[in-house]
N, C-alpha and C positions, 0 to 999 in steps of 0.2 A: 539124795545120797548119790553121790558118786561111787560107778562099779567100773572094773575092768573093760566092760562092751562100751561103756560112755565116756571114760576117760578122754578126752580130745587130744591128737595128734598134731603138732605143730612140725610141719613137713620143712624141708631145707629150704622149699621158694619162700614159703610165706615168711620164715625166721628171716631170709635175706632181705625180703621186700617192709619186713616190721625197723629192721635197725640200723641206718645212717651210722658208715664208721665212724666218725668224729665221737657221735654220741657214744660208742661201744667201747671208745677210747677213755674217756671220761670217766664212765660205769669201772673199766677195769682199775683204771689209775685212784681212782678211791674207794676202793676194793683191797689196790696195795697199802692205802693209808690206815686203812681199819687193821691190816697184818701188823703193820708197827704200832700203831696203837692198841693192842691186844683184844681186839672185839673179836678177830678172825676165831673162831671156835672149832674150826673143822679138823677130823684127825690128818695124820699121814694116810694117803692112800695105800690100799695092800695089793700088794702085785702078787699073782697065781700062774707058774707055769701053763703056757696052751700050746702044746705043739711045739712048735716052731717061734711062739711068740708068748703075750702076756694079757693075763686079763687079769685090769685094775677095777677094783671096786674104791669110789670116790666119794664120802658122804659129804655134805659142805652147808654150814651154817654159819653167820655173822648176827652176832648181836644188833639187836634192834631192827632187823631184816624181817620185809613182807613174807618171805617164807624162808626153805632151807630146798637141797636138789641131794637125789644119788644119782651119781652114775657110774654107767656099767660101760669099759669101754673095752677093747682087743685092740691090741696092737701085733700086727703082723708082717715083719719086715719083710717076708719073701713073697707075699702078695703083688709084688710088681711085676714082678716073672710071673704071676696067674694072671695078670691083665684087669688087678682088683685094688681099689681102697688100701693101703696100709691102716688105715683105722678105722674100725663101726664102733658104733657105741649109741647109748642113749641115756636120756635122759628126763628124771621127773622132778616137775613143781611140786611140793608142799606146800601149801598155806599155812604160817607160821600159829597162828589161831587157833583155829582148829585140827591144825595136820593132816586137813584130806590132800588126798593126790587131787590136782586141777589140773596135771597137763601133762603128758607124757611128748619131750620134744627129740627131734631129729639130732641125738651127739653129736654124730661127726661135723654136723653143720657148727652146732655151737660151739665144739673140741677147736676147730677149725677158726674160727671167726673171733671167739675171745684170744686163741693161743697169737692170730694176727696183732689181736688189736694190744698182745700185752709186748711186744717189739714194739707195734707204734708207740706206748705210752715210754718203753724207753730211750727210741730212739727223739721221742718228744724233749723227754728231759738231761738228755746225754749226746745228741751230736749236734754239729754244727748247723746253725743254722742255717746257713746257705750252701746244706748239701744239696747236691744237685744228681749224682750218680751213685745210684744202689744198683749191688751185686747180690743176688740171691743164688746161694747154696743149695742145689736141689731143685727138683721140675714136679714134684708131688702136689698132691690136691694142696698140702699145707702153705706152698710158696705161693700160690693166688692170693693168699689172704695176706701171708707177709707184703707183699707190693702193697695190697689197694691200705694197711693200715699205714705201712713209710709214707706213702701219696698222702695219706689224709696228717701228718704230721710234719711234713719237711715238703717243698716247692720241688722237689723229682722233677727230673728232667729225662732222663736217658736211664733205664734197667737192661742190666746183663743177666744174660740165667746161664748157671754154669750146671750139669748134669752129666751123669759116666753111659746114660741111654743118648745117643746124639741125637735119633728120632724123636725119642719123647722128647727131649731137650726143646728141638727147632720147633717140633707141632707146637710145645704150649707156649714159648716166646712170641709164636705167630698169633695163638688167640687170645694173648693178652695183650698183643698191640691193638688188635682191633677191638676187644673191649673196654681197652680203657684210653686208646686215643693219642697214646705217648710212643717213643721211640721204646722199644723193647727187643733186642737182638741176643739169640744164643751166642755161647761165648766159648767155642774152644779152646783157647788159651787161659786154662784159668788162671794162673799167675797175673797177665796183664789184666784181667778181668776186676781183681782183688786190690791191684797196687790202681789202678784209675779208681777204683769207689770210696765213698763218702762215707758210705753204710753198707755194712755186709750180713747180710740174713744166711745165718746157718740152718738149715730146715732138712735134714739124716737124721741114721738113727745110725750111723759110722760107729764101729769102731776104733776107728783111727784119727789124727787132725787132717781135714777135710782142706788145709792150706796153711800155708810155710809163713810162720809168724813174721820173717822180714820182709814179705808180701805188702803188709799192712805200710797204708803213706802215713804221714804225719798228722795228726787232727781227723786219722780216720774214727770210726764206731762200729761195733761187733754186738749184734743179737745171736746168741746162739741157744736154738729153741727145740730142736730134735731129740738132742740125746737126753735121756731121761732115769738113765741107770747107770752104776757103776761103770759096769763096762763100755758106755760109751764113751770116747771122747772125740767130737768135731772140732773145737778150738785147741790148738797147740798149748800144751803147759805154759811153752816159751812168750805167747802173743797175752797170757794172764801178768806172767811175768813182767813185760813192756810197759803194759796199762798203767796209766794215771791212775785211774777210779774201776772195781772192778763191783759191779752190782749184781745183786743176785733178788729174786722174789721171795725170798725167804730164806737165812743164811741154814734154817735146822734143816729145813727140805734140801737145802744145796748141799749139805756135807752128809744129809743123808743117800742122795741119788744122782748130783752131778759128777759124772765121773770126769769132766775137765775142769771143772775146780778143784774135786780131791788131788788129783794127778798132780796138779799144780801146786796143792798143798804140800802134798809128798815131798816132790821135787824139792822143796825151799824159796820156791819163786815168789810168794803168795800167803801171808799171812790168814789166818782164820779171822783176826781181829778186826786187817785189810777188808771185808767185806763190808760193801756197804748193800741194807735193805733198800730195794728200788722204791719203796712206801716214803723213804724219809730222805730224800732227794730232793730240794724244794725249787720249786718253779723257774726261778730266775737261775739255777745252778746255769743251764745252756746258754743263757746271753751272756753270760762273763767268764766262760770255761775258758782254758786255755788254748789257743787255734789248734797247736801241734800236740796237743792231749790225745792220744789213744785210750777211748773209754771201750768197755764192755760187761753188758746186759746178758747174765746167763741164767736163764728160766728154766726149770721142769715145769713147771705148772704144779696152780695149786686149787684144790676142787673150790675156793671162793671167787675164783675167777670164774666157774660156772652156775656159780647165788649170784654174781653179778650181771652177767650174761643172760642166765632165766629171767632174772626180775625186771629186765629190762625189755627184751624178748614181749611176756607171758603182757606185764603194764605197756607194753606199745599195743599190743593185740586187744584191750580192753578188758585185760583179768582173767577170768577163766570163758576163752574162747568157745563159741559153740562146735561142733565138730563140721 
């Protein structure tokens, strides 16, 4: 029997050192196939004022799935000015079977790592293939993952980080050049930052658009993955308005909590119908898009993106780990 004292902990190195992006890419992108095919079973997350911030509770189950996950996560926008995480959280395996707890794992790792890998899976099936320069919005724990998921999906050559800390900014362009081995340079200018990239990772939690929709080049692509509630919005109404293809992870969660979609909707830019589910986007859409197509990927996240991540996670680790 599994108890609280024995529960095993799956810590951020071992989650990082169990799941090869590519494969987390994979896990998330048929994850989004099972939302449009209506296996996805999980409710709407419920958001609970904390302070300053939000604590979401996330229950997530898929039909036919080795188990289901809760998580418990805070989101804390003013945490950068305490020199802290904008996100903790955690989270637990169920065994679909029997429904014991098997694992209790490190959220913000996997909050972190699938929210990456679900930009990689769009910008998989929505930008050019031969982009070559990604622009990320934001220098938070969140934009490490966005890079290494673009990398494992498009041939990257050169990332910009554009950031309103110029400290934080240049520290972490500097230690992701050296971990990952590519040209990676902070970007004061973010206008030229936005009009030279291929792919633009929005990763705030802004209320405001984070860049001036005629920024955008011709056949560029927009993940925007921060804002997560009404009141945010990082993508300009006007750059939804542009887009050729405007994709969401879920159109009920996005009219429920993207506040650059609504916005957009409001405005008239952007039909509700216009939405397409990133699940039913099919494979070949990228080699025959159109060059000068401005597409954009706008995600809240959805707790099966964290049944995808566990089960993959918990089944790399050989099931229920020892502690």
């Amino acid at each position: 029997m599994t108890t609280p004292e024995s529960l095993p902990f799956l810590s951020a190195e071992r989650i990082r050192e169990a799941v090869p992006m590519p494969r987390l890419l994979d896990a998330v992108e048929a994850a989004y196939r099972d939302v449009v095919a209506g296996r996805d079973r999980s409710p709407l997350r419920s958001h609970v004022e904390l302070g300053d911030g939000s604590l979401l509770l996330m229950p997530g189950i898929r039909e036919g799935g080795d188990g289901a996950t809760v998580k418990l996560v805070t989101v804390m926008p003013n945490n950068a000015r305490r020199g802290l995480p904008t996100i903790h959280a955690l989270v637990v395996w169920f065994e679909s079977e029997t429904g014991r707890a098997l694992a209790l794992l490190d959220g913000a790792t996997v909050t972190a790592m699938r929210t990456g890998a679900a930009s990689g899976v769009g910008t998989r099936l929505l930008a050019r293939q031969d982009s070559e320069t990604l622009t990320v919005i934001g220098a938070g724990v969140q934009a490490e993952w966005q890079i290494r998921a673009v990398l494992a999906a498009r041939p990257i050559r050169r990332v910009l980080v554009v950031g309103r800390d110029a400290t934080r900014r240049d520290a972490f362009a500097s230690r992701m050049a050296d971990a990952l081995g590519i040209d990676v340079a902070a970007a004061a200018d973010a206008e030229r930052a936005v009009r030279d990239a291929d792919v633009i990772c929005c990763a705030t939690t802004s209320s405001t658009p984070v860049f001036d929709a005629e920024w955008l080049a011709p056949g560029a692509h927009v993940n925007g993955i921060g804002a997560f509630q009404l009141s945010m919005v990082e993508i300009p109404p006007e750059a939804l308005g542009r887009a050729s293809l405007v994709a969401v992870d879920s159109r009920d969660a996005a009219l429920a909590e993207a506040g650059d979609v609504v916005a957009a909707i409001e405005a008239g830019l952007v039909g509700v119908d216009a939405l397409v589910e990133i699940g039913s986007v099919e494979p070949s859409w990228a080699a025959n898009r159109p060059p000068d197509a401005i597409t954009i990927f706008k995600s809240v996240g959805l707790a099966i993106q964290d049944v995808a991540a566990a089960e993959l996670i918990v089944a790399s680790l050989g099931g229920a780990p020892s502690s």
